[in-house]
C-alpha positions as CSV (number, residue, x, y, z in Angstrom):
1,X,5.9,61.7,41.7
2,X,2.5,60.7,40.0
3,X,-0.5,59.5,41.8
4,X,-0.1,55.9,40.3
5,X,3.7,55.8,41.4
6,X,2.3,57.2,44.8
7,X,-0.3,54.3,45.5
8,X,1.9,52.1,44.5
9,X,4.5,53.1,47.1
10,X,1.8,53.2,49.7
11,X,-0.2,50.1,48.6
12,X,1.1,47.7,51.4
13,X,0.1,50.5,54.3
14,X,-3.0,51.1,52.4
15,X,-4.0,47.5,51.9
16,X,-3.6,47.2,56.1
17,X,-5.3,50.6,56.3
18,X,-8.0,49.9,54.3
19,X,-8.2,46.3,56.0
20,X,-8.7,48.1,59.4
21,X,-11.1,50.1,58.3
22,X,-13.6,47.3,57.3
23,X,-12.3,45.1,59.8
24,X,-14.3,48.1,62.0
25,X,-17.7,48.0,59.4
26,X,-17.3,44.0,58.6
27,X,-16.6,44.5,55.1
28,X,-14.0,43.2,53.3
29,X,-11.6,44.5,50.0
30,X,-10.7,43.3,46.8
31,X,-8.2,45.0,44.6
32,X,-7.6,44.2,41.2
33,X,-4.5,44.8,39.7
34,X,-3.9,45.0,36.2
35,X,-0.6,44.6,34.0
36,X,-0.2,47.1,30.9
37,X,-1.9,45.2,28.4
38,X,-5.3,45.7,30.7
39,X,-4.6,48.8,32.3
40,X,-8.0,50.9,31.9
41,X,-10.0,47.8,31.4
42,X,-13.6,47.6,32.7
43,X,-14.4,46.4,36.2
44,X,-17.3,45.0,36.8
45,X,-18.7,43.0,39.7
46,X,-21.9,41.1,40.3
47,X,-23.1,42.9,36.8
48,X,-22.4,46.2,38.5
49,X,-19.3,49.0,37.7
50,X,-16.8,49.8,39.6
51,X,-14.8,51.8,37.9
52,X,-11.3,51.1,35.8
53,X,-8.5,48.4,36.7
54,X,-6.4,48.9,39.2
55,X,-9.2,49.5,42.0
56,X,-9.3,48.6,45.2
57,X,-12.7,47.6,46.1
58,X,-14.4,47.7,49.8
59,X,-17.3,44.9,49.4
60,X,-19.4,43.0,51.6
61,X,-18.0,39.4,52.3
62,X,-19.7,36.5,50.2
63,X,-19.5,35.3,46.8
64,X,-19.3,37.9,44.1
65,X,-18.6,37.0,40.2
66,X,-15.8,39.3,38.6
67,X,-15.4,40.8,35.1
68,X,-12.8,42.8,33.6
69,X,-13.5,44.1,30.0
70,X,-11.2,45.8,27.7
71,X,-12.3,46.8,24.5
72,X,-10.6,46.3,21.0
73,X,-12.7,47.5,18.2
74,X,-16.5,47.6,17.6
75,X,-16.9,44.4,17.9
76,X,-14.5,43.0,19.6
77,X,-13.0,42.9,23.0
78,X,-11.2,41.2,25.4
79,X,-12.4,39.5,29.0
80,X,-11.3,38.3,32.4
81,X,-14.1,36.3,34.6
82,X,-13.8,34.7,37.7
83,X,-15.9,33.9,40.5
84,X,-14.2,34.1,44.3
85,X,-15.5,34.2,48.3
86,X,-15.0,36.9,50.2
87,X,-14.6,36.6,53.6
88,X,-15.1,38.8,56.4
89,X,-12.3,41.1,57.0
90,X,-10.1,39.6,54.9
91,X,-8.5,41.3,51.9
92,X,-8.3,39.5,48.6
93,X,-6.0,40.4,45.8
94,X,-6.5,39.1,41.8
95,X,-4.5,39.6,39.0
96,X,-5.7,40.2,35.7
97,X,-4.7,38.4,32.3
98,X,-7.0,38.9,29.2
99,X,-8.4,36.6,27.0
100,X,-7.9,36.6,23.5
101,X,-10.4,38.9,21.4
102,X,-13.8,37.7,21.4
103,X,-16.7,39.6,20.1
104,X,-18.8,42.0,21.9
105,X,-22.4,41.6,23.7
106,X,-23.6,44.1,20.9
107,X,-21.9,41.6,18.0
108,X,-22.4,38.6,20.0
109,X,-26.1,39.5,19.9
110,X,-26.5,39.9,15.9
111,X,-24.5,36.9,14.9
112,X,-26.4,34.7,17.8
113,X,-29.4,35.5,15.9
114,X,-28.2,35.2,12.2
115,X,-26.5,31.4,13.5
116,X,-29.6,30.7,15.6
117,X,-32.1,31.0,12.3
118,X,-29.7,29.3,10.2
119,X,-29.7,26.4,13.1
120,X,-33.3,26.1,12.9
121,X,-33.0,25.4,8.9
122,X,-30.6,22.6,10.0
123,X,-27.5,24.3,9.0
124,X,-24.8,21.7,11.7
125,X,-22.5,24.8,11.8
126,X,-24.9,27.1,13.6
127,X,-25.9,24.5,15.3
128,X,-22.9,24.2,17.3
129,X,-22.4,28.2,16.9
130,X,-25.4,28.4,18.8
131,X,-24.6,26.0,21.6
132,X,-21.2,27.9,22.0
133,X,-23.2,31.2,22.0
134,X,-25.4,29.9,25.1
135,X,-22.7,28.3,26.9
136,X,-20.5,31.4,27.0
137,X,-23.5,33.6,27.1
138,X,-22.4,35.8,24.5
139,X,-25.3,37.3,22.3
140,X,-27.6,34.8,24.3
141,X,-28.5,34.3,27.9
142,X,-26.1,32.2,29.1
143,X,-27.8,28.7,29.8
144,X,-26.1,25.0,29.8
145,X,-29.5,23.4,28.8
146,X,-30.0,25.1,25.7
147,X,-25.9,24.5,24.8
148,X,-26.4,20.7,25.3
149,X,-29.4,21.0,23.4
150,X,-28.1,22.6,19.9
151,X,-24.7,20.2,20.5
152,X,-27.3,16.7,20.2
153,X,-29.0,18.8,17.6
154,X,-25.3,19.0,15.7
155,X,-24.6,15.6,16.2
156,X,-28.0,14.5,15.2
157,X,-28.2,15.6,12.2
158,X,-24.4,14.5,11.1
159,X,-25.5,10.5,11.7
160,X,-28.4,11.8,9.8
161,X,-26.4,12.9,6.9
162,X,-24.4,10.0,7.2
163,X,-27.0,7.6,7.4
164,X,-28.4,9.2,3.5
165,X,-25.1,9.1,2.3
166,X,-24.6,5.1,3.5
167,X,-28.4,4.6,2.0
168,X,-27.5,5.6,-1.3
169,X,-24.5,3.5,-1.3
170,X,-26.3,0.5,-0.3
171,X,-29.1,0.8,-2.9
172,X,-26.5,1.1,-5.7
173,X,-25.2,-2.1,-4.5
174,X,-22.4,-1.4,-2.4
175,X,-21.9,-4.6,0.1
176,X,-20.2,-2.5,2.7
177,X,-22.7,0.2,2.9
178,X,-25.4,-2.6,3.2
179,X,-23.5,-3.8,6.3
180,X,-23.2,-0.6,7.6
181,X,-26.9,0.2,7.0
182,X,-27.8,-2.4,8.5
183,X,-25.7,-1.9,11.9
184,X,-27.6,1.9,11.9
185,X,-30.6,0.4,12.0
186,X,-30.0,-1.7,14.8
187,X,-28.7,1.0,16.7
188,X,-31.2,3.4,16.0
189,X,-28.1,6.3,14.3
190,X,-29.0,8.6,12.1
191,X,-32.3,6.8,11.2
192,X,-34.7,5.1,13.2
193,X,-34.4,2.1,14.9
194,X,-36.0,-0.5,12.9
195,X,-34.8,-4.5,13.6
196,X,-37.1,-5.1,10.2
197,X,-35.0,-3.0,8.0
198,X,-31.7,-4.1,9.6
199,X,-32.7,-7.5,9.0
200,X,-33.5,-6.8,5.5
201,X,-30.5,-4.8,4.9
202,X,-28.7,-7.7,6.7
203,X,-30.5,-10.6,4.0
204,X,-29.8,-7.8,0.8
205,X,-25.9,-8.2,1.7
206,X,-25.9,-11.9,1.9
207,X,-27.6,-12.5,-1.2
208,X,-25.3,-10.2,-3.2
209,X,-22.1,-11.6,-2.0
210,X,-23.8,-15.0,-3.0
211,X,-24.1,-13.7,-6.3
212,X,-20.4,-12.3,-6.6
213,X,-19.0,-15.6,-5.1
214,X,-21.0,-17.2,-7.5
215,X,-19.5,-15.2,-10.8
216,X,-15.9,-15.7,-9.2
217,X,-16.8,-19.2,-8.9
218,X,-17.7,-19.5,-12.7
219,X,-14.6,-17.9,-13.6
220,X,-12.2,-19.9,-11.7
221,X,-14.1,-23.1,-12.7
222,X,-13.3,-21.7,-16.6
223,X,-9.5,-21.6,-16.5
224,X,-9.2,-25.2,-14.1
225,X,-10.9,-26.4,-16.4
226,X,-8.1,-25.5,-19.1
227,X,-5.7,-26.3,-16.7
228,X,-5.1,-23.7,-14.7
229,X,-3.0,-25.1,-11.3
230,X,-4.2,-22.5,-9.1
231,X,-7.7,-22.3,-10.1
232,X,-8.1,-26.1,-9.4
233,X,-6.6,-25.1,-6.3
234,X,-8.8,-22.7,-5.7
235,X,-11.7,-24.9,-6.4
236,X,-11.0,-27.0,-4.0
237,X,-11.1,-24.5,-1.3
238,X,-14.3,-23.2,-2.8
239,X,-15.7,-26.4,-1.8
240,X,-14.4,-27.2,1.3
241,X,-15.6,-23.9,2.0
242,X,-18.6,-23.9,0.4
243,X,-18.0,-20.5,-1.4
244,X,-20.3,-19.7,-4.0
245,X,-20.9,-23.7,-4.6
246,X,-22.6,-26.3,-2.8
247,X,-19.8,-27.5,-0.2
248,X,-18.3,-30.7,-0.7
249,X,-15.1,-32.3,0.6
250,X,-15.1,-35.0,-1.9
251,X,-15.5,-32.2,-4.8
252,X,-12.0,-30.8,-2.8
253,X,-10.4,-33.8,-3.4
254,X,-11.1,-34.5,-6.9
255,X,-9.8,-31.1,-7.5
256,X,-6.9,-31.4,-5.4
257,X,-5.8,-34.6,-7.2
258,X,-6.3,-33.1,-10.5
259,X,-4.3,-30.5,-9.7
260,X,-1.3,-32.5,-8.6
261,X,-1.8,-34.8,-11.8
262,X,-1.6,-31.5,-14.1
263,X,1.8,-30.6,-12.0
264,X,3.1,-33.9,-12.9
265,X,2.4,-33.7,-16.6
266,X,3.4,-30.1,-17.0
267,X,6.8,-31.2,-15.5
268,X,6.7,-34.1,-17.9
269,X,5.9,-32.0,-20.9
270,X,8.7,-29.3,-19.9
271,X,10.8,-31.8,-19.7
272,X,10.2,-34.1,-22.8
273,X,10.6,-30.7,-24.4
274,X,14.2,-29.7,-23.2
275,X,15.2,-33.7,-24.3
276,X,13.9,-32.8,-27.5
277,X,15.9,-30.0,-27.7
278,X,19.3,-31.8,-26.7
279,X,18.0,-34.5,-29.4
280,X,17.6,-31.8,-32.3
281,X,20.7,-30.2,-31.0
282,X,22.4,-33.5,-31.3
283,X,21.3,-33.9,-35.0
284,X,22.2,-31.2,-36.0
285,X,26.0,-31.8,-34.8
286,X,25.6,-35.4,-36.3
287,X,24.7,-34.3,-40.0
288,X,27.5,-31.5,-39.8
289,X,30.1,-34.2,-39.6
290,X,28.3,-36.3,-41.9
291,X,28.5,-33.4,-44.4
292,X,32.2,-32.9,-43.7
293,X,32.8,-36.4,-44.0
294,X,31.2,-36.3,-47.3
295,X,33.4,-33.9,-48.8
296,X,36.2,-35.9,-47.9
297,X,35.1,-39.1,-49.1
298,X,34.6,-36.9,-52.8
299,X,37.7,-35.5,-52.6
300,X,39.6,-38.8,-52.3
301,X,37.6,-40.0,-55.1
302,X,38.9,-37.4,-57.2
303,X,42.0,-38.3,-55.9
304,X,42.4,-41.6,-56.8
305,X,41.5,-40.9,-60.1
306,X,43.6,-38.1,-60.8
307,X,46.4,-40.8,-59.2
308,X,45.2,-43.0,-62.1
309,X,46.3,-40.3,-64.7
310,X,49.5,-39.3,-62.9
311,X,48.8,-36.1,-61.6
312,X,50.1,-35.8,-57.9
313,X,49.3,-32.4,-56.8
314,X,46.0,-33.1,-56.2
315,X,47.2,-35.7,-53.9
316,X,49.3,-33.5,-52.5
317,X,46.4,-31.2,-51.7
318,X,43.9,-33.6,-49.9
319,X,46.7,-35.1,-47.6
320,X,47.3,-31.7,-46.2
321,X,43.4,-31.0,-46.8
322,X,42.5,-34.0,-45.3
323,X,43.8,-34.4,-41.4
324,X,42.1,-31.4,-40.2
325,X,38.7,-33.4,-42.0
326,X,39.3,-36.0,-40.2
327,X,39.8,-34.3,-36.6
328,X,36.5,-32.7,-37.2
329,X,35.1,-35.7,-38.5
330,X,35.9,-38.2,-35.4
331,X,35.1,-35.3,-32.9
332,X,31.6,-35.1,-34.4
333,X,31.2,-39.3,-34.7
334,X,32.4,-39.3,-30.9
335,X,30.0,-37.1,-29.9
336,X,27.4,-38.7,-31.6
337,X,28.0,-42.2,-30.3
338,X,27.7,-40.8,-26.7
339,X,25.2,-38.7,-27.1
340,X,22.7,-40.2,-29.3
341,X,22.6,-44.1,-29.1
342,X,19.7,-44.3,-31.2
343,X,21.8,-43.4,-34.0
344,X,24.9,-45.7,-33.4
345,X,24.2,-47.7,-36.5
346,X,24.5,-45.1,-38.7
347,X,27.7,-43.9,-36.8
348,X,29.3,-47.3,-36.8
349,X,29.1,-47.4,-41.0
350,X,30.7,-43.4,-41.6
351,X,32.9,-45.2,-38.8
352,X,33.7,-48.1,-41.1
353,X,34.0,-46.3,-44.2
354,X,36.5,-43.6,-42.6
355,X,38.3,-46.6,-41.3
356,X,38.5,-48.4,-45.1
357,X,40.1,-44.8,-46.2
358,X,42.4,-44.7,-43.3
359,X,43.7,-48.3,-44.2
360,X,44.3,-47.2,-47.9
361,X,47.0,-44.5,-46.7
362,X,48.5,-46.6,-44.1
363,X,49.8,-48.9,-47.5
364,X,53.0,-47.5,-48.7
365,X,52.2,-48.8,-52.5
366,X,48.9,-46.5,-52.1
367,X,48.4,-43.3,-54.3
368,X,47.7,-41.3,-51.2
369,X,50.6,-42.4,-49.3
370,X,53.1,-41.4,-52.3
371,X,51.8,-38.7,-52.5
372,X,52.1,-37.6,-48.7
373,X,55.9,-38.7,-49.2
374,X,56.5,-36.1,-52.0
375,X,55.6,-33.6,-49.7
């Protein structure tokens, strides 16, 4: 049986053995027990060594600050710290867990004095390197003061950065940043309080939104005037409003009125436009059946002459030429004469003269009519 394996076994009659034992002296134990991944660590107490983990430790009661330390490489390693009371023949037990890898008091000491010059240069980074450093005391005594101290530094000199950024913003005009300037000032972040230069960042702002109301205002005032609904619209609101114009709620009115009289004669216009259309449209059907009507007028003239001479296949052509003229013919006169009063006069006279050829076939005697009965 190894030694380990044999304390192990006895550990229970130990602890009560070891507990007697300083009950007798006033003293009281610690052990400090260890899983694998910090067996052999470090022990220290108070600053002082006591030898490897596991120990069991005979102390005098009060408070005492524990530290277990393995290490990892040259500059690394990896700690356990707590602070407990001891009490007066009492034993106390603590389990060990290791902290991640952190660097060494030898390492810890180098880089706290590369981050601390670099802090001093106003590099934010260190900055707030070095407040860790003296918070967790590594490479620097450990001291709470000083760690608040470089933190404010940190977060100084951010607003400061800020604050430079936002100032040459605002001086190349931006509106925003002038605001935000402004606000700084007042508050004293990143720059010094000044109620002067907030007040004259405040006035820079107003007068350049003044001038960019004004330009939109000259812009919209150009297309109303052309007859733009909305920028009449618009206009109007500028003036109720007073944006980038002197406010006036007659001014509103005017423009609201003359923007409801453009709606009006834009709707007038659109629709004069689509009559006109249906009027060309029209027309155009008109004077095809005017031209049909045309050729059949023509071709009964040649008709009735070649009646005259006694040639009857000619007649014989136009009658079966000449219903299928004549549907297309009275479609396009009926259309006309409902669609397009205006022209009924000149409807009712290809009416009249289609009705005068009609008459001449109804005669049995007629030319046209003999010839539709030799067919």
């Amino acid at each position: 049986m190894s030694v380990k394996e044999l304390i192990n076994k006895c550990s229970i009659p130990l602890i009560f053995s070891l507990f007697a034992i300083s009950y007798a002296s006033a003293e009281s134990v610690l052990r400090v027990k260890c899983k694998d991944s910090a067996s052999d660590a470090a022990v220290f107490i108070n600053g002082k060594s006591y030898g490897k983990c596991p120990a069991d430790i005979f102390l005098d009661a009060g408070e005492i600050s524990l530290r277990v330390v393995k290490t990892v490489d040259a500059e690394r390693e990896r700690v356990f710290e707590t602070t407990l009371m001891l009490r007066d023949n009492r034993p106390e037990i603590v389990n060990v867990v290791l902290a991640s890898p952190q660097l060494n008091q030898k390492a810890a000491k180098v880089q706290a004095q590369e981050a601390l010059q670099k802090a001093k240069d106003g590099d934010i980074a260190a900055m707030q390197q070095v407040s860790d450093f003296y918070e967790k005391g590594l490479g620097l005594v450990k001291n709470a003061e000083n760690a608040e101290y470089w933190s404010r530094q940190a977060i100084d000199k951010q607003d400061e950065n800020a604050a430079r950024a936002i100032l040459t913003r605002a001086e190349a005009g931006d509106i925003d940043a002038m605001a935000q300037l402004a606000t700084l000032y007042e508050q004293g972040q990143g720059v010094e309080r000044s109620e002067a230069e907030a007040q004259f960042w405040q006035q820079k702002r107003e007068q350049a939104i003044a001038v960019l109301e004004n330009q939109e205002t000259s812009r919209v005032l150009a297309l109303a005037k052309k007859g733009d609904i909305a920028a009449m619209q618009q206009m109007a609101e500028f003036y109720r409003e007073g944006k980038g114009i002197d406010k006036s709620s007659e001014k509103a009115a005017e423009w609201e009125a003359k923007a409801a009289e453009e709606k009006v004669q834009q709707a007038l216009a659109k629709a004069n436009q689509k009559r006109k259309q249906e009027v060309e449209a029209e027309l155009w059907g008109y004077q095809s059946g005017k031209a049909y009507l045309s050729g059949f007028i023509a071709a009964g003239k040649m008709v009735g002459m070649d009646a005259k001479a006694g040639d009857t296949s000619a007649a014989s052509s136009i009658v079966t030429f000449s219903p299928t003229v004549l549907v297309v013919t009275a479609v396009g006169l009926a259309t006309d004469l409902v669609s397009a009063p205006f022209n009924a006069t000149t409807h009712r006279q290809l009416q009249n003269e289609l009705n005068a050829r009609a008459a001449v076939w109804d005669k049995p005697n007629s030319m046209v009519a003999k010839a539709y009965a030799q067919q």
